[in-house]
DOPAKOL-200445 format. One record per residue: x, y, z of N, C-alpha, C in turn. Coordinates in steps of 0.1 Angstrom, whole numbers, plus 5000, padded with zeros to 4 digits. Example, Ala and Ser with C-alpha at 12.3 -4.5 7.8 and 13.67 -1.06 7.14 Angstrom:
BEGIN
SITE,5132,4943,5078,5123,4955,5078,5132,4967,5078 .
SITE,5128,4978,5071,5137,4989,5071,5129,5000,5079 .
end
This chain:
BEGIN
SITE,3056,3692,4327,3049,3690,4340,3051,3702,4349 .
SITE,3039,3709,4354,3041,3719,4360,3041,3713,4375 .
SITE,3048,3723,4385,3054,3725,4401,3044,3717,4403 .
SITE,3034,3722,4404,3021,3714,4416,3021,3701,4410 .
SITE,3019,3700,4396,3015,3684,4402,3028,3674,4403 .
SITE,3039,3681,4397,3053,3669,4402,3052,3674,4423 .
SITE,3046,3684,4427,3047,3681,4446,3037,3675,4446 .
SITE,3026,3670,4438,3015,3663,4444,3017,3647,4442 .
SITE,3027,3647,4431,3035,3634,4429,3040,3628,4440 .
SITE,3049,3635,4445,3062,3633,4454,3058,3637,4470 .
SITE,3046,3640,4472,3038,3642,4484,3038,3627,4492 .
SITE,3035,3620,4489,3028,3602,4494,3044,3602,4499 .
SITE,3060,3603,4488,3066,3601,4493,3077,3604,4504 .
SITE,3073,3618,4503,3080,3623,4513,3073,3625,4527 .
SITE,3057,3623,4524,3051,3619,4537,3053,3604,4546 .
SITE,3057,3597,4536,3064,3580,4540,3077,3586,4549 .
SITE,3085,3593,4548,3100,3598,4551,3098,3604,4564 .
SITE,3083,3611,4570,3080,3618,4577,3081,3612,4593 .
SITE,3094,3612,4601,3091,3606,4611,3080,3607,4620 .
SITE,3076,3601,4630,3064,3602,4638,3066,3610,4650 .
SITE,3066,3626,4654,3071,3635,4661,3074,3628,4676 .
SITE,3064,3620,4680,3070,3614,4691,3077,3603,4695 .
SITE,3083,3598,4678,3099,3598,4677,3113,3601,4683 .
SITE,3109,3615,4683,3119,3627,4682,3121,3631,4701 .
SITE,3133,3627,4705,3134,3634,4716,3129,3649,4719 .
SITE,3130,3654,4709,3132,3667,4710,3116,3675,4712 .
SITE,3106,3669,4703,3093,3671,4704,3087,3668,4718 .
SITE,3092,3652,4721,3093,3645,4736,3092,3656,4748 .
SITE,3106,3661,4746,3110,3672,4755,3101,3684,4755 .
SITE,3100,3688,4748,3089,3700,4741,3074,3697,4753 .
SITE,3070,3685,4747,3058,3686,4750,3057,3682,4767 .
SITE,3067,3671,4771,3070,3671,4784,3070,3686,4796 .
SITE,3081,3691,4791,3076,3705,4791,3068,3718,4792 .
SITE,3061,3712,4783,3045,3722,4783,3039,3715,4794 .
SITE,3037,3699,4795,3033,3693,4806,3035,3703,4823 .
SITE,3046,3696,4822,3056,3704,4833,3052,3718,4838 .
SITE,3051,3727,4829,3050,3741,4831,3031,3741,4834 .
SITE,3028,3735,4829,3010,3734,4833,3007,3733,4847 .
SITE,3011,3718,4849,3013,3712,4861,3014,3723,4870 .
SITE,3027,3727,4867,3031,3737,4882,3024,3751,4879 .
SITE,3020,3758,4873,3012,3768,4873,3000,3760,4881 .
SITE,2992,3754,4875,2979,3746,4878,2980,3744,4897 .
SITE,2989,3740,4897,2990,3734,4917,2997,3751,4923 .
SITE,3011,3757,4920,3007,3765,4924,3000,3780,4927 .
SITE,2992,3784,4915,2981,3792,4915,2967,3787,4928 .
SITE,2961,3772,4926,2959,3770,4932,2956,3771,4954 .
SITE,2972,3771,4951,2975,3773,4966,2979,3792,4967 .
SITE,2972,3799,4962,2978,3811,4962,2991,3817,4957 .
SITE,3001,3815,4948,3009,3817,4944,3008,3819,4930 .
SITE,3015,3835,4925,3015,3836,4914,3031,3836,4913 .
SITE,3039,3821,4909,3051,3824,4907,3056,3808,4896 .
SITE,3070,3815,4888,3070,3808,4875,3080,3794,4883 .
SITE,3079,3785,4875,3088,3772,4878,3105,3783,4880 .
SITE,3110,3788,4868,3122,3793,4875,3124,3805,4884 .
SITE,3114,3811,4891,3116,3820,4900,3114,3811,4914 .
SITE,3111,3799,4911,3108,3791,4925,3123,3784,4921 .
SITE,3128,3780,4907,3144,3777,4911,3153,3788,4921 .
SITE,3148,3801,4915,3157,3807,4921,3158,3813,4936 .
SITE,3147,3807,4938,3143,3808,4957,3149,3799,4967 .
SITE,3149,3785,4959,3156,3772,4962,3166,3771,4963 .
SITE,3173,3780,4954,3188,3781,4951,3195,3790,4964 .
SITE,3185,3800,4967,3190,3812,4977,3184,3808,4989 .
SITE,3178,3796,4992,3175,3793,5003,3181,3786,5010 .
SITE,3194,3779,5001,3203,3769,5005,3214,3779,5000 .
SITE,3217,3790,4992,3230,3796,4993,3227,3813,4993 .
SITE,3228,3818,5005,3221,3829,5012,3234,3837,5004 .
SITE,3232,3849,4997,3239,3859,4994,3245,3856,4985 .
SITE,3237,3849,4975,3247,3846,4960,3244,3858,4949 .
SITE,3258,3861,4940,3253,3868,4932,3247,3863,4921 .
SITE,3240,3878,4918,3231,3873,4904,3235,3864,4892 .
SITE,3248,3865,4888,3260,3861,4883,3260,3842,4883 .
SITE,3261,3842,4893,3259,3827,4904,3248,3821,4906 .
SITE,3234,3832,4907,3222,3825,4907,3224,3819,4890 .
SITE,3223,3830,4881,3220,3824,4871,3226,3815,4862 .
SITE,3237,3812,4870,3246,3793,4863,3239,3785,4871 .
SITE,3239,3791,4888,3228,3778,4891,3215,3771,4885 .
SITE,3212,3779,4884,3197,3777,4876,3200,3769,4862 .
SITE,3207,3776,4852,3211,3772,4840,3201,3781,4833 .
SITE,3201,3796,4835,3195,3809,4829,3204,3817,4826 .
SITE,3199,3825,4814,3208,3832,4809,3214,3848,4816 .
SITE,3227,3850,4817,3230,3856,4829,3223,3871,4823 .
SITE,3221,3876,4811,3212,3890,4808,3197,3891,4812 .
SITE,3190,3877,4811,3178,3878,4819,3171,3874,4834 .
SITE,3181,3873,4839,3180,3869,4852,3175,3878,4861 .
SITE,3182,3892,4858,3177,3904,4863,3164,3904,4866 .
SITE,3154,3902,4855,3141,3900,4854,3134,3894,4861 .
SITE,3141,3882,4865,3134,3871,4874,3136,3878,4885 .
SITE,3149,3879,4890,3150,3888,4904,3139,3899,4912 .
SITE,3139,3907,4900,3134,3923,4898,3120,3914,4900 .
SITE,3112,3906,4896,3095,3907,4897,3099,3898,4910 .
SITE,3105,3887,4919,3107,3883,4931,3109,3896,4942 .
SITE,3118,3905,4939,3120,3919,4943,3106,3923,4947 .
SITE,3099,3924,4937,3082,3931,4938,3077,3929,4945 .
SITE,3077,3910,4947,3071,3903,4955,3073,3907,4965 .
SITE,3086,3909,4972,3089,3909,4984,3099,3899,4988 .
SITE,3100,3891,4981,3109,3877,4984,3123,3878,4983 .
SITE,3127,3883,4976,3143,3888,4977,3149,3906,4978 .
SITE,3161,3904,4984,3162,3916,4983,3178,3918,4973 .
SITE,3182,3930,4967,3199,3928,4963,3198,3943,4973 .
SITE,3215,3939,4971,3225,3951,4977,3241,3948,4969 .
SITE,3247,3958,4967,3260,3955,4960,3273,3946,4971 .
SITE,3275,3939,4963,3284,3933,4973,3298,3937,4980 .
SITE,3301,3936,4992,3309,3945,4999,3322,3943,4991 .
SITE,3328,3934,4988,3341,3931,4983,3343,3935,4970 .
SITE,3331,3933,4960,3334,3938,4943,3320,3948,4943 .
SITE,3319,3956,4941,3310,3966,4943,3306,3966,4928 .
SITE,3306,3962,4918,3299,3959,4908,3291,3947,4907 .
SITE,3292,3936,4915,3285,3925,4917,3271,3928,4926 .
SITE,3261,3926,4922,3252,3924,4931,3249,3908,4938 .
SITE,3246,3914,4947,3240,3904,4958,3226,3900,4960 .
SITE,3219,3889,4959,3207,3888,4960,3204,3881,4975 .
SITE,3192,3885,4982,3193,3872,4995,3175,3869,4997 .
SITE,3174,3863,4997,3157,3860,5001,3154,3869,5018 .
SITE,3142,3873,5018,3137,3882,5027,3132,3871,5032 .
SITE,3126,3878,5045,3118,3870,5056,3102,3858,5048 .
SITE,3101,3872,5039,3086,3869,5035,3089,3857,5018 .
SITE,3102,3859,5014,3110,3854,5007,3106,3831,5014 .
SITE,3116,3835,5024,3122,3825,5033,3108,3817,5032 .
SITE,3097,3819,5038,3084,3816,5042,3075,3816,5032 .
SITE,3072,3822,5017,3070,3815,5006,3078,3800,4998 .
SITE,3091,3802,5001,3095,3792,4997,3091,3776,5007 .
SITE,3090,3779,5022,3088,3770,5030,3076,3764,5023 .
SITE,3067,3773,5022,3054,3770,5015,3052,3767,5004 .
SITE,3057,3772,4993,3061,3766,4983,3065,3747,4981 .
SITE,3077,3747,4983,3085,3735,4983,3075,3721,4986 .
SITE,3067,3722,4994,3060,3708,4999,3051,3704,4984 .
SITE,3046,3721,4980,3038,3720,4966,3043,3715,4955 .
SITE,3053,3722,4953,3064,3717,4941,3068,3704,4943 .
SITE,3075,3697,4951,3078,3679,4957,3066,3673,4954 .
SITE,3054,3676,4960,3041,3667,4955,3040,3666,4938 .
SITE,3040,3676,4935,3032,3678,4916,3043,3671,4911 .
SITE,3056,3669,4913,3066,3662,4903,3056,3648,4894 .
SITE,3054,3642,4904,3041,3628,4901,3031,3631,4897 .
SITE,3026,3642,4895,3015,3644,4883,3024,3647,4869 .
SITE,3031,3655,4870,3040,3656,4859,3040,3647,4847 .
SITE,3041,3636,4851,3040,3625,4843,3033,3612,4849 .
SITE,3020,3611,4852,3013,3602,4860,3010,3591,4855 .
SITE,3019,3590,4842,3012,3570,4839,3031,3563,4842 .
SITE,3038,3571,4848,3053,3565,4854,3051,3562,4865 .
SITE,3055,3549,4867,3056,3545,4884,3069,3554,4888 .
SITE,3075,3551,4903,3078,3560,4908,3093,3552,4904 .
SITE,3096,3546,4901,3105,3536,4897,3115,3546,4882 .
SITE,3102,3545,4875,3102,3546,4859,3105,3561,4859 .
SITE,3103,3569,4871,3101,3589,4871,3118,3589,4868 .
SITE,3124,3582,4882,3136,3581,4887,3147,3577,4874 .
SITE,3144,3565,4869,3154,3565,4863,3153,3570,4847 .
SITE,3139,3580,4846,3142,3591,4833,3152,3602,4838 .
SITE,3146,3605,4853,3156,3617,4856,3167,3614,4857 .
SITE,3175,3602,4855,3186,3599,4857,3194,3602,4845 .
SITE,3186,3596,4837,3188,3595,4818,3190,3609,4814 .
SITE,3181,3619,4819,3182,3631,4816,3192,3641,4820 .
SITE,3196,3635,4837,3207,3643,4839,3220,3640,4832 .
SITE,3219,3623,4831,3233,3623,4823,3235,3629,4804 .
SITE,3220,3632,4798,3221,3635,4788,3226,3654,4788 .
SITE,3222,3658,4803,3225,3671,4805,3242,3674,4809 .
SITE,3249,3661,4813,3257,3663,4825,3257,3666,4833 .
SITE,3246,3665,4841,3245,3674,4851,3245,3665,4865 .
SITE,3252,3654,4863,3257,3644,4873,3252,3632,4872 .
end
């Protein structure tokens, strides 16, 4: 019996074995996800903004803790602390944040949102709070709530 036809044998059965990907948390997540990242491109391009879901975490983060380091932004967030820089540096571009080395450890940088920073995010934020509910639009507002809840405790994250 040659290769091909003992896998054209054993094909039917290992396609029986094949879970159904939306099964799988993990595909779930995936494709939630892609949802997710649509969604908020889609609303805020829309409203004139060219900015990513985590560069609007990291405006959120500095809007409520004014002079964090980069270090600090990026545990907040849950980004990895070598590419954070990145996020910064094209916000930087923007205009929306600025760094400076911090006075106490002079190898630490400091990030803070600028004026024009402060006032994207104002504008921002109403955008981003609305679209959560498109995100997933066949969940009542019930059903949104206690996935997020399931999620954070799958994350720990309280």
């Amino acid at each position: 019996v040659n290769m091909v036809s003992v896998h054209t044998l054993l094909e039917p059965l290992l396609m029986a074995n094949t879970p159904d990907l939306f099964d799988l948390p993990g595909h779930v997540i995936r494709r939630l996800h892609q949802q997710s990242s649509s969604v908020f491109q889609d609303r805020t391009r829309a409203a004139g903004f060219d900015v990513t879901s985590v560069q609007f975490a990291a405006l959120s983060i500095l809007g409520n803790e004014p002079e964090l380091d980069q270090a600090g932004l990026a545990k907040r967030i849950a980004y990895d602390r070598a590419t954070i820089g990145g996020v910064i540096k094209r916000l930087e571009q923007k205009g929306w944040v600025s760094r400076h080395p911090d006075d106490v450890d002079r190898r630490a940088i400091k990030v803070s949102l600028t004026s024009q920073g402060r006032a994207a995010l104002e504008e921002l934020t109403p955008i981003v709070l609305a679209l959560q509910s498109d995100i997933m639009p066949n969940l009542s507002t019930a059903e949104r709530s206690s996935l997020v809840e399931l999620m954070r405790r799958a994350l720990n994250a309280g």
